[in-house]
DODREN-928989 format. One line per 8 residues: their letters; for each residue x, y, z of C-alpha. Coordinates in Angstrom, 1 decimal. Each point is the difference from the previous one (the first is absolute). Last residue first. Layout:
// DODREN-928989
a) X Y Z  ...
END
This chain:
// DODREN-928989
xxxxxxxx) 202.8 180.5 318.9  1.8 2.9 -1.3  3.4 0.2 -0.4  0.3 -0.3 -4.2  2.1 -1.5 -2.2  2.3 -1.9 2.4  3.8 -0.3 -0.4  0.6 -3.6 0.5
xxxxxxxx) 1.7 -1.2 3.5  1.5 -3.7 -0.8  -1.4 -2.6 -2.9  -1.1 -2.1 2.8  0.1 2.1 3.2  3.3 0.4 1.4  0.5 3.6 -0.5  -3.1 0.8 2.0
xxxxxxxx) 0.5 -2.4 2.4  3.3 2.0 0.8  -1.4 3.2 0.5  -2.5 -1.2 2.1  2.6 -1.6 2.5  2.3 3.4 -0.3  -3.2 2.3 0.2  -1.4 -1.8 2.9
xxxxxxxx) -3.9 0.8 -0.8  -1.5 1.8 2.9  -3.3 -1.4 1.6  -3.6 0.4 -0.6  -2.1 -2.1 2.5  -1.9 2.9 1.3  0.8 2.1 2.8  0.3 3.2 -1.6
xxxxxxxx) 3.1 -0.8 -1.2  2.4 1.8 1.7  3.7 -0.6 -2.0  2.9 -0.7 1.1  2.9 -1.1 -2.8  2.5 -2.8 1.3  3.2 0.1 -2.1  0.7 3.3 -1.1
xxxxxxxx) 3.6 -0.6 -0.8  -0.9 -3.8 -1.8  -2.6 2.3 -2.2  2.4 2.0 -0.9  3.0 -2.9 -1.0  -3.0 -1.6 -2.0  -0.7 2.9 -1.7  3.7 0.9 -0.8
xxxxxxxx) -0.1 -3.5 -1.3  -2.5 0.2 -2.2  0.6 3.2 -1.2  1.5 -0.7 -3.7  -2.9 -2.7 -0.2  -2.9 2.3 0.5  -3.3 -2.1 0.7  0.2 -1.7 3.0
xxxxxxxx) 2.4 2.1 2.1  -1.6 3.7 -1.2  -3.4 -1.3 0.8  0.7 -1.4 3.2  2.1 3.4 1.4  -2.9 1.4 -1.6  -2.2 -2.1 2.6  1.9 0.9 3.2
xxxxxxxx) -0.5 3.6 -0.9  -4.0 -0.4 -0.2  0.3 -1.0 3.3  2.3 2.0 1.8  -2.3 2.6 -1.8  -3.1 -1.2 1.7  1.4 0.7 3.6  1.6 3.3 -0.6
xxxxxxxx) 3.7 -0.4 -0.4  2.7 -0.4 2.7  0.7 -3.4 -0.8  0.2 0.3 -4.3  2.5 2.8 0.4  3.3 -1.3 -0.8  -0.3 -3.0 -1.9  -3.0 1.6 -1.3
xxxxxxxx) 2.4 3.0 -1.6  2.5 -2.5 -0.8  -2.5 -2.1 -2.2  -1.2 3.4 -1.8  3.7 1.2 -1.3  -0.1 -3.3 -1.3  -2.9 0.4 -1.9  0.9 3.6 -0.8
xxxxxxxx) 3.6 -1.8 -1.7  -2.4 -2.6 -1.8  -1.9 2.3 -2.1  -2.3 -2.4 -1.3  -0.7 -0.3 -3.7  2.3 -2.5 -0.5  -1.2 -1.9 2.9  -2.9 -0.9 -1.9
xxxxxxxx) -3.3 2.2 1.6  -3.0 -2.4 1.9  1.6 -1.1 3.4  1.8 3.4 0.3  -2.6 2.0 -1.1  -2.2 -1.6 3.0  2.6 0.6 2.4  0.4 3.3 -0.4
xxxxxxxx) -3.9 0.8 -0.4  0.3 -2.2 3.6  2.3 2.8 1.7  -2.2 2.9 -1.4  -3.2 -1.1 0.8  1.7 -0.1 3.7  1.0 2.9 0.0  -3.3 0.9 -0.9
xxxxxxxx) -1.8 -1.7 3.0  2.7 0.8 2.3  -0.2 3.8 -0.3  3.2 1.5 0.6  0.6 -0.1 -3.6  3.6 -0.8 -1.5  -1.4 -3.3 -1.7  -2.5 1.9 -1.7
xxxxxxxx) 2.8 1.8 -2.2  1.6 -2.8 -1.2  -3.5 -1.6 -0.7  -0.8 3.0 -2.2  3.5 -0.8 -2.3  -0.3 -3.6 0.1  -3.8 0.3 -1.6  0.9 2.7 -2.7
xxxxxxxx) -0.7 -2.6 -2.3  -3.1 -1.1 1.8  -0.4 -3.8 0.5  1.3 0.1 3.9  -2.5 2.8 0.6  -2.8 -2.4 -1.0  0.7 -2.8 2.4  2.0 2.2 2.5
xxxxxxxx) -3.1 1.9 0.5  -2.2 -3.3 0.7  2.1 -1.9 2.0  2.2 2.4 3.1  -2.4 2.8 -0.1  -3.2 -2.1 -0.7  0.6 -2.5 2.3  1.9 1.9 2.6
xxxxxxxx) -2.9 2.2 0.8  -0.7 3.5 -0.6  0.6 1.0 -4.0  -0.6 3.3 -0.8  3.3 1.7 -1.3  1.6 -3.9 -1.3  -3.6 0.9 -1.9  0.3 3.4 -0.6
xxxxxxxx) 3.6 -0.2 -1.3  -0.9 -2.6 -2.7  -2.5 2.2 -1.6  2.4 2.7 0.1  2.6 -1.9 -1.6  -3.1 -0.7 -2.8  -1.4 -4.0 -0.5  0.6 -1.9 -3.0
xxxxxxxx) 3.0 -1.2 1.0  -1.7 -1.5 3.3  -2.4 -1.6 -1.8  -3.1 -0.6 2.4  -2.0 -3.3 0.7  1.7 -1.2 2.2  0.6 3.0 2.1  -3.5 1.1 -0.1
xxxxxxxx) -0.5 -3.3 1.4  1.6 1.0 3.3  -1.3 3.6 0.0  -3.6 -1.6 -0.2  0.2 -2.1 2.9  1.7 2.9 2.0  -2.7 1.9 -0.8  0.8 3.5 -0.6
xxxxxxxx) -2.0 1.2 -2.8  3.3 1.3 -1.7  1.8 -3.8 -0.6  -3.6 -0.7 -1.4  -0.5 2.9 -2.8  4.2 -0.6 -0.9  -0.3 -3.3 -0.6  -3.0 1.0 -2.0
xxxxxxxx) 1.4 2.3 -2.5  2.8 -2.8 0.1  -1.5 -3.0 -1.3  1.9 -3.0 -0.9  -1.6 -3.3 0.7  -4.2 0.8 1.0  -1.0 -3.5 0.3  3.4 -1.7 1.1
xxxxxxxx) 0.3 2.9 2.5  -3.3 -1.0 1.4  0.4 -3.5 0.4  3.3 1.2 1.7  -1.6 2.3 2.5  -1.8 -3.3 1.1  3.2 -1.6 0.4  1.7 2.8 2.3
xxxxxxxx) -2.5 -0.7 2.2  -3.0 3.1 0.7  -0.3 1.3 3.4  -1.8 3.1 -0.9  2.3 2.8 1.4  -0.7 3.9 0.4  2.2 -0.1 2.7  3.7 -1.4 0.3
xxxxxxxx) 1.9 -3.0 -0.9  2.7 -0.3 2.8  0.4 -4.0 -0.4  -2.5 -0.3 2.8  -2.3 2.0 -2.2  0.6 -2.3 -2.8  -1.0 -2.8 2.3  -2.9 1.6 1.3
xxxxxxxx) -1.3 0.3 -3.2  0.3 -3.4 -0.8  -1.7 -1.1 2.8  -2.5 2.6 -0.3  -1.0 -1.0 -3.8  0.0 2.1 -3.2  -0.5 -1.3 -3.8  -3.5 2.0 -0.1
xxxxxxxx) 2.3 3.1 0.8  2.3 -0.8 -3.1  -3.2 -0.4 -2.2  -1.6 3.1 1.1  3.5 1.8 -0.4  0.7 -1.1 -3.2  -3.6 0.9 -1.2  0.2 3.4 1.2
xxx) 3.2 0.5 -1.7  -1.5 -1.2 -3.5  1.1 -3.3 -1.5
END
């Protein structure tokens, strides 16, 4: 399919309501109002396509950024590539979703989000936090380095209050990442996300609310079969 195409049929998909949902979720201008199952129809047409990922993430619409996402390979795509979008993204839902999705499958994808995470913008801190997470859900522990993991924990354990609103967050949900899915830290995780106890977040009013690390961790871990590592983070 062609960009203009994508973006016809995307903007045919759009209601108010369900625009004024996203919005309320901090989706931003240009914005269609397309559900997340419509943009799945069209994944499933177009699969893998990253010339055109990379055609919608850059026309702006937030409908468009979130398929471009789906449809995209993010070790396929250039550091620079994945710089412009953490670069350009302005709402939680494509900074916190969509970049980690295709950052988190780049090989120098722990290496950039290390970096993000030190911003003082929120939005690509916290693009960095959840590329974290998402390698850690997806990579075996082997091929984790386990003491910068550790090294992370204590660093929420200590900071995760005063940080900017989203961060606290995206924070709370590494420290759920690391629990479930490394063994050698589940504990540690555990022990931090006993030490942070009650995380505060704004949520814009809507009916989101912040996932106990500890009480998510465990269901995780109990789950038939326990926490597998995933093969992907996109949904």
């Amino acid at each position: 399919m062609k960009l203009t195409e994508v973006l016809d049929a995307i903007r045919s998909y759009g209601t108010a309501s369900t625009k004024n949902t996203l919005m309320k979720h901090g989706a931003r201008e240009p914005l269609y109002g397309a559900k997340v199952a419509d943009l799945k129809v069209l994944q499933k047409k177009i699969k893998k396509d990253v010339p055109l990922a990379l055609a919608l993430f850059d026309s702006g619409v937030y409908d468009a950024r979130y398929l471009a996402a789906l449809i995209a390979n993010g070790a396929e795509m250039t550091e620079a590539q994945l710089q412009h979008w953490v670069n350009t993204s302005n709402s939680p839902g494509i900074s916190e979703y969509s970049v980690p999705w295709v950052a988190s499958e780049h090989p120098k994808g722990w290496e950039m989000a290390l970096e993000w995470i030190e911003s003082d913008s929120e939005l690509i801190a916290g693009s960095g936090w959840n590329t974290l997470g998402g390698i850690v859900s997806m990579k075996t522990d082997e091929e984790l380095d386990i003491p910068s993991l550790k090294k992370l924990l204590k660093r929420i354990e200590k900071d995760i209050h005063t940080a900017p609103n989203r961060v606290r967050y995206v924070m709370n949900g590494f420290v759920i990442s690391v629990g479930a899915y490394v063994d050698a830290l589940h504990d540690l995780a555990v022990e931090t996300a006993r030490k942070i106890g009650t995380v505060s977040v704004d949520m814009n009013g809507t009916a989101c609310k912040v996932p106990g690390a500890e009480a998510y961790i465990a269901a995780a871990r109990n789950r038939p079969g326990g926490a597998k590592k995933k093969k992907t983070i996109k949904c």
